[in-house]
N, C-alpha and C positions, 0 to 999 in steps of 0.2 A: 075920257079925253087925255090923260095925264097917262096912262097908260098905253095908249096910238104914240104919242107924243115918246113915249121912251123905249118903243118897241124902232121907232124911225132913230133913235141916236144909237141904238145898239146896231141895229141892221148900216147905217154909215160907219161905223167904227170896226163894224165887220170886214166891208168891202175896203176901207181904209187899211188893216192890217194884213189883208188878203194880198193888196196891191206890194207891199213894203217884204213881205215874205218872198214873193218873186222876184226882188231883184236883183241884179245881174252880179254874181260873186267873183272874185279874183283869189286864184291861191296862190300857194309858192313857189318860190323860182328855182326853178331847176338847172342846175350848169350841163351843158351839155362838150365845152371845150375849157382850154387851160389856157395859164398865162400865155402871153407869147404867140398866139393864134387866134384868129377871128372870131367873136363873140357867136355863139351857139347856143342860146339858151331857150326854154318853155315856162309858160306861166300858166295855169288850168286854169279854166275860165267855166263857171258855177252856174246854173236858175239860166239857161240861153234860150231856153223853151219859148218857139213863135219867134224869136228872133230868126237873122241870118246873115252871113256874113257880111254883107253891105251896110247893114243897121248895126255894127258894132265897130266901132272906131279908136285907136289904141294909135296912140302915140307920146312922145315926150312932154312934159308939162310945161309951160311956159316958164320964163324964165320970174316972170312974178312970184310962182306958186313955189319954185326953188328958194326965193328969198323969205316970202312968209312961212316955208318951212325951216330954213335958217340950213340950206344944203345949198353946194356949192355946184355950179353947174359945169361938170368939168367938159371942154369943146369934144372927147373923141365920143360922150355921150347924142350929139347930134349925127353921127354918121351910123346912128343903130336904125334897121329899120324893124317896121312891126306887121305881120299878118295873124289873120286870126281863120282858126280854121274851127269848124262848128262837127259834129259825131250827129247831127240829126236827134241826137236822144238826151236833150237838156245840158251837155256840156260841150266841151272846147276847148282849144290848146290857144294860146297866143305865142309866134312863134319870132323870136328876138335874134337877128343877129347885123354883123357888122363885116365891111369889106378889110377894113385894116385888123391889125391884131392888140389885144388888150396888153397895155404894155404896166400896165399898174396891179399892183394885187390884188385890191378889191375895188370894188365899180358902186357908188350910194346915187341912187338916182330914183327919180319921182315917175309915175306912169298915169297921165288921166285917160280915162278909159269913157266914152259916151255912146249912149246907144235910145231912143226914144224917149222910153223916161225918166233918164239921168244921165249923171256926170259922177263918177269915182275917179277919186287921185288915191293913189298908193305908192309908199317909200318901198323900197327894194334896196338889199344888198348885196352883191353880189361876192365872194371869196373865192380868188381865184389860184389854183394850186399850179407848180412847174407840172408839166406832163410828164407821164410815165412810159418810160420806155421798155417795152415788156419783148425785143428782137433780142436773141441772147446774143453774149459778144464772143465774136471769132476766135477758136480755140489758136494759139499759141502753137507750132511744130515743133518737136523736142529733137526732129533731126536735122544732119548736119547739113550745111551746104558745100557746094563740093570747094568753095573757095575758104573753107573754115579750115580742111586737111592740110590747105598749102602752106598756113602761116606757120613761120619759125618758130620753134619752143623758146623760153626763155628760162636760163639756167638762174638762179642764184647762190652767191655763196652767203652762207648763215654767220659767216662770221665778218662779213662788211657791213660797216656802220651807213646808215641814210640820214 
């Protein structure tokens, strides 16, 4: 009896950690744009197996969860939107961006993310760099123009004081 009895709490303790293993992970943030330009960024999204994009929901966290986290909720953070796109093969991209440009250097912002059976919040930071301008710049002519021939020489004498 004692034995049924502890074969059933290991077999729940099984399914209990089996359920806890599968669920839904969130990686790091990847910048995809620089200061001064419209937020462009990816978050990889972990365990998505059996889900699908309609069952996973990713958006800004309420302004509650900003203050029990003790983060400030800055306003060009609501103009970020979020899609989530799923690889069919247990993972996914969540894919972040915004119409205005990041005019700040770095972006601390909270993401709750829900989908069946749960609710994850996650701090992000984002550091964002000036962009790099990698167009080389326009070489310089070293010759003359023909209105450089016309100008008057200027003599001086070396022994007048200025």
């Amino acid at each position: 009896m004692v034995c049924k009895k502890l074969a059933i709490v290991i077999a729940a303790i099984a399914v209990l950690q089996a359920n806890m293993t599968n669920a839904l992970g969130l990686g790091e943030l990847s910048l995809l744009t620089s200061l001064n330009q419209p937020l462009a960024a990816e978050i990889r999204l972990q365990n998505t197996a059996g889900l699908d994009d309609s069952q996973i929901i990713v958006r800004l966290a309420e302004p509650e969860d900003f203050n029990n986290a003790g983060i400030s909720r800055n306003f060009f953070l609501t103009g970020i939107d979020f899609k989530v796109e799923l690889d069919g093969q247990g993972n996914g991209v969540i894919k972040l961006s915004s119409r205005n440009p990041v005019v700040e250097p770095y972006l601390n912002f909270l993401i709750e993310t829900r989908w069946p059976d749960g609710r994850l919040l996650r701090e992000y930071t984002a550091l964002l760099d000036l962009p790099v301008f990698s167009e080389p710049v326009a070489a310089v002519s070293s010759s003359l123009s023909p209105q450089a021939d016309t100008l008057p020489a200027v003599t001086m004498d070396p022994n007048e004081k200025y």
